[in-house]
TIMAR-987745 format. One line per 3 residues: number of its first residue (from 1); their letters; for each residue x, y, z of C-alpha. Coordinates in Angstrom, 1 decimal. Layout:
! TIMAR-987745
NUM = a = X Y Z ~ ...
***
This chain:
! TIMAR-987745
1 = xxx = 94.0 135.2 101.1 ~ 92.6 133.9 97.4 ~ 90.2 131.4 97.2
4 = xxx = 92.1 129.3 94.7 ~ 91.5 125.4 93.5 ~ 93.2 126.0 89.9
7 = xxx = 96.7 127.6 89.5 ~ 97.6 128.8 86.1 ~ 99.1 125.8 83.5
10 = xxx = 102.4 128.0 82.7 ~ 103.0 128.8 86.2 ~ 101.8 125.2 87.7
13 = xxx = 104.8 122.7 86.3 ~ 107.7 124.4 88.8 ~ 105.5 124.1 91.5
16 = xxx = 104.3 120.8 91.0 ~ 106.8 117.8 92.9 ~ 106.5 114.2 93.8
19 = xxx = 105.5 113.7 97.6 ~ 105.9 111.0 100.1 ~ 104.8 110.0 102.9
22 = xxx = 108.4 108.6 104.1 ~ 110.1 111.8 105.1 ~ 113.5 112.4 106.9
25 = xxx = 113.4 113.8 110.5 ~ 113.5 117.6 111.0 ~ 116.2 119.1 112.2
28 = xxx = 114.2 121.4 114.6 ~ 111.2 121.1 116.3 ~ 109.6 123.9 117.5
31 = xxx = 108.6 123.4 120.9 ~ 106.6 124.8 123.0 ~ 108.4 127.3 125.3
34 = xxx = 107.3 130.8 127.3 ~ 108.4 134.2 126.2 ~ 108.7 136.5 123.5
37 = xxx = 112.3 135.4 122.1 ~ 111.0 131.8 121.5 ~ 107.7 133.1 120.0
40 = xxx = 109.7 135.0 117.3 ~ 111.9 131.9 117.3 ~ 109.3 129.8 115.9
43 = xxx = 107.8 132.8 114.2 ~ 111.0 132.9 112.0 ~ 111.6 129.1 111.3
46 = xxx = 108.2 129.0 109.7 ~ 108.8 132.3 107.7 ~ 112.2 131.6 106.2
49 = xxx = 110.9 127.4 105.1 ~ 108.0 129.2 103.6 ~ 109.5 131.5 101.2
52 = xxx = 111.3 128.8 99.6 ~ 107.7 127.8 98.4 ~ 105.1 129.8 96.8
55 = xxx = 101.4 128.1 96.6 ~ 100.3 126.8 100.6 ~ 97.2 124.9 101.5
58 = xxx = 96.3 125.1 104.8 ~ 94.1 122.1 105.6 ~ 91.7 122.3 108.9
61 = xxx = 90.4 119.0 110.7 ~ 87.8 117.5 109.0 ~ 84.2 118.9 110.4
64 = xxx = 86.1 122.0 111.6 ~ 85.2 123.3 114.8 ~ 86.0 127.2 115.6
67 = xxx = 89.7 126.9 116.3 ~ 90.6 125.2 113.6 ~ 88.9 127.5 111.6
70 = xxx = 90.3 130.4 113.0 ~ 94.0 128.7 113.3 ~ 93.8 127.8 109.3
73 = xxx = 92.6 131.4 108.3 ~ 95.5 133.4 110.6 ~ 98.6 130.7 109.4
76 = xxx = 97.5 131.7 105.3 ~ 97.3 135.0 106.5 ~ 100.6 134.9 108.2
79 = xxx = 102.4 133.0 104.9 ~ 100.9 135.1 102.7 ~ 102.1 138.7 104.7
82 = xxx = 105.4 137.9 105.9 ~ 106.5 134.8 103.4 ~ 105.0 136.1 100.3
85 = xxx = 102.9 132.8 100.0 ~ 100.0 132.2 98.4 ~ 97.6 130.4 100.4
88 = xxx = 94.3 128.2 100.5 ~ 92.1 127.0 103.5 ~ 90.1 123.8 102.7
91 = xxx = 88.2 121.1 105.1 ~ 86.9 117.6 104.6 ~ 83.7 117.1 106.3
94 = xxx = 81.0 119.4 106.4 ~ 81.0 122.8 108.1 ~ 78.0 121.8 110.4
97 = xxx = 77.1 123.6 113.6 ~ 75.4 126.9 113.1 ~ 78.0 128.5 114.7
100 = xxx = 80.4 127.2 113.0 ~ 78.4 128.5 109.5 ~ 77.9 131.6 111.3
103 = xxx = 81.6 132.2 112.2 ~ 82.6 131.4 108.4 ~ 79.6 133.9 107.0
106 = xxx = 79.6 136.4 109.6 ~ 83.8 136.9 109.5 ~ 83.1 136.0 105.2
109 = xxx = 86.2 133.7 105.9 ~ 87.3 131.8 102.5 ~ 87.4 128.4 102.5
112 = xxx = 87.1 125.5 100.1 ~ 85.8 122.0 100.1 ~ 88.5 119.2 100.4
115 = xxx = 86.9 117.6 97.2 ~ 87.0 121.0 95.4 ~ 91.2 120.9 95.9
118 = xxx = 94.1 119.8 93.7 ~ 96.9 119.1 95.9 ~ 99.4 118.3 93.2
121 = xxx = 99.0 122.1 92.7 ~ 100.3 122.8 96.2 ~ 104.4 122.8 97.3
124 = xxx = 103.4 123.8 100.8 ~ 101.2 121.6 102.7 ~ 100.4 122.5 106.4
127 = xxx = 97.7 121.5 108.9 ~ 96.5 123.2 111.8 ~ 94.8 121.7 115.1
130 = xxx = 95.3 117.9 113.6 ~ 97.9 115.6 112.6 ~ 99.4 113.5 110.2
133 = xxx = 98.4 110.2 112.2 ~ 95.2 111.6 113.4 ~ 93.0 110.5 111.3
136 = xxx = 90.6 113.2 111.7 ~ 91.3 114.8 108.3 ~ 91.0 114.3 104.5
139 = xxx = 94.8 114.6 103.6 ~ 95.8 111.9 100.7 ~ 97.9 108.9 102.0
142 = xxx = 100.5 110.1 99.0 ~ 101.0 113.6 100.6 ~ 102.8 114.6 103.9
145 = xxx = 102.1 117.8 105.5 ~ 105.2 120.3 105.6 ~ 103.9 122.4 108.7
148 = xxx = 101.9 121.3 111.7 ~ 100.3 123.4 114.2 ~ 98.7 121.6 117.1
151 = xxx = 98.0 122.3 120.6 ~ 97.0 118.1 121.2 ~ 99.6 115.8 122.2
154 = xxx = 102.4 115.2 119.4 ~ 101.8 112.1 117.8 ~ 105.2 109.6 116.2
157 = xxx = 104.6 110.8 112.5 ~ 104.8 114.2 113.2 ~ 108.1 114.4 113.9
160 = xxx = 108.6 113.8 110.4 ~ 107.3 116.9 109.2 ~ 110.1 119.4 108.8
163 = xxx = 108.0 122.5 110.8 ~ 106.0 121.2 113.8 ~ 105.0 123.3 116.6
166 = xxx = 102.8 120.6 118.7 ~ 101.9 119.5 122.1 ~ 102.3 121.6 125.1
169 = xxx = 99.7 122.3 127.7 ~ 98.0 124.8 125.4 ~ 93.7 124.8 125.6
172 = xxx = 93.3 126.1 122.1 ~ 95.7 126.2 118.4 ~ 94.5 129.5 118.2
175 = xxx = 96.5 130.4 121.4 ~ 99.5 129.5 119.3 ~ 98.5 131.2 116.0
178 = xxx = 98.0 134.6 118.2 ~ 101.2 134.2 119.9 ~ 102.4 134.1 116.2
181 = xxx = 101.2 137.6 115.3 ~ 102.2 139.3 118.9 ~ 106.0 138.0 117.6
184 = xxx = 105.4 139.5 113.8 ~ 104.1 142.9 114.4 ~ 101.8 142.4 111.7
187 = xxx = 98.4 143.7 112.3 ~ 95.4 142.1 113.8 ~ 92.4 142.2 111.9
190 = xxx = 89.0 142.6 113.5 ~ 88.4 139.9 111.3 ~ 91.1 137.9 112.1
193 = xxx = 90.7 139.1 115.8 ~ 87.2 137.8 116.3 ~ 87.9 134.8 115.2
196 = xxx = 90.9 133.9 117.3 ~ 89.2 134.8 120.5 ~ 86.2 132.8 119.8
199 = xxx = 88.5 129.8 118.6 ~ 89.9 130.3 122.5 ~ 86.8 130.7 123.9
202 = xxx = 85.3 127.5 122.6 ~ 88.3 125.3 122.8 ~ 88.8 126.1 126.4
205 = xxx = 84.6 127.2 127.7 ~ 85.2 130.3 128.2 ~ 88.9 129.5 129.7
208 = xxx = 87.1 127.2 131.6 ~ 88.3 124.0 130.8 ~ 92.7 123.0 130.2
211 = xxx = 93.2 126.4 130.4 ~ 96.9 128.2 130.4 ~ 98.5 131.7 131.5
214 = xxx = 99.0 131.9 127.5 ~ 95.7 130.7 126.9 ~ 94.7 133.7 129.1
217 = xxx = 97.2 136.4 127.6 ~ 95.8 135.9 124.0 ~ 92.5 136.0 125.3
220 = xxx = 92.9 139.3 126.7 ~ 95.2 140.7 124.1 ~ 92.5 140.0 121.3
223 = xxx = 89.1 140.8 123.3 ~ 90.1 144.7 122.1 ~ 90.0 144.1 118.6
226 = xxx = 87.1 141.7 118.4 ~ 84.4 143.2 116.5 ~ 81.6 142.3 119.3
229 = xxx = 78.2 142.8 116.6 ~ 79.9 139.9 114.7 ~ 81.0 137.7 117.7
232 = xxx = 77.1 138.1 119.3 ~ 76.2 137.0 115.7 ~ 78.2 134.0 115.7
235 = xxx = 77.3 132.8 119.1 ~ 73.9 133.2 118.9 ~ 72.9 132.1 115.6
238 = xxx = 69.4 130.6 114.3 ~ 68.9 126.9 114.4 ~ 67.4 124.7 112.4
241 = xxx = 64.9 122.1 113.1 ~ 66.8 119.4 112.9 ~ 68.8 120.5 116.0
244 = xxx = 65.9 120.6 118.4 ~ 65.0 117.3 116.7 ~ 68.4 116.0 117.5
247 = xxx = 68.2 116.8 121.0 ~ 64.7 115.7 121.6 ~ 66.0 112.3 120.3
250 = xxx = 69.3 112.9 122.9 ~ 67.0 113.6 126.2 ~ 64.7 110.2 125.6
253 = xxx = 67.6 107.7 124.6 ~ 70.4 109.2 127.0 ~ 71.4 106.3 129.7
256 = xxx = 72.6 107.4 133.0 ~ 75.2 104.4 134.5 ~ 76.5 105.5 138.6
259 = xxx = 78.5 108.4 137.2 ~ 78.6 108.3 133.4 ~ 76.1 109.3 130.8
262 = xxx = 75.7 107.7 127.1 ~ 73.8 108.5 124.5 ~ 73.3 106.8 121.0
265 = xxx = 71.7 109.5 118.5 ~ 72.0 107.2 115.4 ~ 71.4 109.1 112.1
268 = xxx = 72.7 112.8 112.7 ~ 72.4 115.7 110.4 ~ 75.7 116.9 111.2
271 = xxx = 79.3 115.2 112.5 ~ 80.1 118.2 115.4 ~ 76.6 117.1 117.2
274 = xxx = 77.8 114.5 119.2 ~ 80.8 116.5 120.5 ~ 78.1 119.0 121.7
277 = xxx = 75.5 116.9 123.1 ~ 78.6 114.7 124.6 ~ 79.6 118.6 126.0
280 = xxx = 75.9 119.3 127.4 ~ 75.2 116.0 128.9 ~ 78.4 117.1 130.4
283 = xxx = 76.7 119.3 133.2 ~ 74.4 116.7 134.5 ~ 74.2 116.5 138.3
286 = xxx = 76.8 114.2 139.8 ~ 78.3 113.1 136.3 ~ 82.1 112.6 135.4
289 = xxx = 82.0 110.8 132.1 ~ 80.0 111.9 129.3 ~ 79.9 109.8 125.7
292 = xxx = 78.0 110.5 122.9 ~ 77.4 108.9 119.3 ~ 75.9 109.0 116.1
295 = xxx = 75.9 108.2 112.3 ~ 77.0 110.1 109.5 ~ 78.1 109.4 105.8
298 = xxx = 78.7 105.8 106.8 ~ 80.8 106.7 109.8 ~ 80.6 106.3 113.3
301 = xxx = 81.1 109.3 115.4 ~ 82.1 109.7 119.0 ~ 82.8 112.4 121.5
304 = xxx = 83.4 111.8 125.3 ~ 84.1 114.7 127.9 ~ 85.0 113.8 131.7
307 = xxx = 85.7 115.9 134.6 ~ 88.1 112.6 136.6 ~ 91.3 114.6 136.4
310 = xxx = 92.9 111.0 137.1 ~ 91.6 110.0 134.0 ~ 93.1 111.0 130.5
313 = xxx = 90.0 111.4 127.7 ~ 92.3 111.4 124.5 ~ 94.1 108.1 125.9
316 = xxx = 91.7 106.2 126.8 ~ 89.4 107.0 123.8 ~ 92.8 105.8 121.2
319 = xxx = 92.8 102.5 123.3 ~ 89.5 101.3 122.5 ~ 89.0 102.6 119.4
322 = xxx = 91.8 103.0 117.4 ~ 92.2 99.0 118.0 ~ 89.1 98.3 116.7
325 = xxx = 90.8 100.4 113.2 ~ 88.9 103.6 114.1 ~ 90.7 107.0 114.3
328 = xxx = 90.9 109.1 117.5 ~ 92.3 111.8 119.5 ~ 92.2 114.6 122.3
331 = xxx = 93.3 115.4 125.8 ~ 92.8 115.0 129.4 ~ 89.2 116.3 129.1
334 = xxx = 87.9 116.3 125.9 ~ 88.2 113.8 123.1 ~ 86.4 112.3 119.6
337 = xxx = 86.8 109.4 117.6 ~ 85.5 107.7 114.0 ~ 84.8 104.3 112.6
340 = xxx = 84.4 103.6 108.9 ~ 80.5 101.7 109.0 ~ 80.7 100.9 105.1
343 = xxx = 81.2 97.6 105.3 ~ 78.8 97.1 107.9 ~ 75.3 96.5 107.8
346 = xxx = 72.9 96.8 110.3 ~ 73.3 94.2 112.5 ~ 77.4 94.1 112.3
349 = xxx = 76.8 98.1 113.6 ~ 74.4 97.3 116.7 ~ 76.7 94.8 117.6
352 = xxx = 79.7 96.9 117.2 ~ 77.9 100.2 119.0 ~ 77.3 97.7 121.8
355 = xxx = 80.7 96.2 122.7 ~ 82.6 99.8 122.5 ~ 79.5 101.1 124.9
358 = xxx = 80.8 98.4 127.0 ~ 84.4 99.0 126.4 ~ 83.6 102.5 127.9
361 = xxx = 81.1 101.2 131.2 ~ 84.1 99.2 132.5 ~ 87.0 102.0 131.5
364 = xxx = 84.2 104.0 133.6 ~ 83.8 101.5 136.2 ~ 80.6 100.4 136.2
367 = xxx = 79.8 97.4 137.3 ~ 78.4 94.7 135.1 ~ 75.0 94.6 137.4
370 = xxx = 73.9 97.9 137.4 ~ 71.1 99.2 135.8 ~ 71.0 102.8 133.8
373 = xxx = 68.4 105.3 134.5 ~ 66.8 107.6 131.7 ~ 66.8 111.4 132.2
376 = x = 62.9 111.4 131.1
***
């Protein structure tokens, strides 16, 4: 795939086209289904609406974790093989964890800043592992994605996207994206391999967490070609100060309430922190409900994990903070949010911190009269 933010003036103007927000339904979704007929079925929707295009950018989640990393570099690679499109991967955010840098320098995977991008120079607009109304990406208001691949709950605007293959029980998007390339024949990179399986790996913990038979099967089909130097590389990567600093700051201000852990960080050096600290508090003894956040860039950052299979992470984290004009998503075990702090100051943010912290206890059920412990 070309690393590409400027197209040509004489070959730009057919290419360039008004877009809208207000779409038209699809005419067909593509579901989530088992077996090898549907796989190609999907497989072949995508193709033949892609070649009636010819410059795609394929836009991650903002922060991009692993598998949407991996998802966004094996969809370009898929347009550009089999529907003769060009393609781009770009990302709001930054790229933060050192795994995450490691996975993009290690693999030398392409990929271009969001600010960096001209998307009037784009007819093809897809997203992987996010969604229109998600919120958790850098997509201009004025543009609609054509393509969405997702393996979290379908939200109401995507169903105006005319290619959608969303929802499902699925633990990873790069479950789906593999899937893609067993139906194309085309073949697997170690590159491409690699970075698939760890997208799987760290969706799901090591199939450990909201994991499927498929999320299995692509496991096992791509371990083969996985280059295992470069995966050892990426999981193991040097750290930087600032991380041990981070959870330093973590293990002294982390509150332990009956069966649920928070933690305020405040000022973090990178966005993806809290969902790891939320994922490490995570394996405290006799904890169901872990909730983690910090500051960054004048946003508000949250990540909760939970092991209460009664309870629904993703749900209950759009409840209390998508009313409070926040963004927010996930699943049954695993979810994250934002709030805009910019026109906040210091004592509006404390006393908004405080109430959602509270929000959370009683969603939780903790009663209004305990008392939290520290863990030091």
């Amino acid at each position: 795939m070309k690393v590409r933010t400027r197209m040509n003036p004489e070959r730009s103007s057919a290419r360039q086209r008004a877009r809208s927000p207000e779409r038209t339904p699809r005419a067909a979704v593509l579901r989530h289904k088992t077996g090898r007929e549907t796989r190609r079925m999907k497989l072949e929707r995508l193709v033949e609406y892609a070649r009636t295009h010819q410059h795609a950018l394929v836009l991650t989640h903002d922060n991009p974790d692993p598998d949407s990393l991996a998802s966004a570099f094996a969809l370009a690679h898929i347009l550009e093989r089999l529907a003769g499109v060009d393609s781009v991967v770009a990302f709001g955010g930054i790229v933060g964890r050192a795994e995450n840098r490691a996975l993009v320098r290690v693999l030398k995977l392409p990929v271009v800043p969001i600010a960096k991008v001209d998307f009037d120079e784009f007819d093809l607009i897809c997203m992987v592992d996010t969604q229109p109304e998600q919120g958790n990406h850098s997509l201009p208001a004025r543009h609609f994605p054509d393509v969405v691949i997702d393996h979290h709950p379908e939200r109401p605007e995507t169903k105006l996207a005319p290619i959608a293959d969303v929802g499902g029980t699925r633990g990873a998007t790069s479950t789906l994206l593999a899937e893609y390339f067993r139906a194309s024949g085309l073949e697997m990179t170690s590159q491409l391999a690699t970075a698939l399986y760890y997208g799987i790996k760290a969706d799901t913990r090591n199939l450990a967490r909201q994991t499927t038979p498929e999320d299995v099967d692509a496991y096992l089909w791509l371990f083969p070609m996985v280059d295992k130097e470069a995966l050892v590389e990426i999981e193991h990567p040097r750290l930087p100060i600032d991380y041990f600093r981070l959870y330093h700051r973590a293990t002294e201000r982390a509150q332990v309430w009956d069966q649920a852990v928070l933690c305020d960080l405040g000022e973090i050096y990178a966005p993806d922190m809290v969902a790891e600290v939320a994922e490490r508090f995570g394996f405290l003894e006799d904890v169901r409900w872990s909730l983690a956040w910090g500051e960054y860039d004048d946003q508000l950052f949250y990540s909760i994990r939970t092991s209460d299979r009664r309870m629904n992470a993703g749900k209950l984290v759009r409840e209390i903070i998508e009313t409070r004009g926040g963004s927010a998503g996930g699943h049954g075990s695993m979810a994250g949010a934002r709030l805009d702090l910019s026109d906040l100051g210091e004592t509006g943010r404390r006393r908004l911190k405080s109430e959602i912290a509270e929000a959370f206890l009683r969603e939780f059920g903790v009663k209004p009269s305990k008392k939290p412990r520290k863990i030091v």
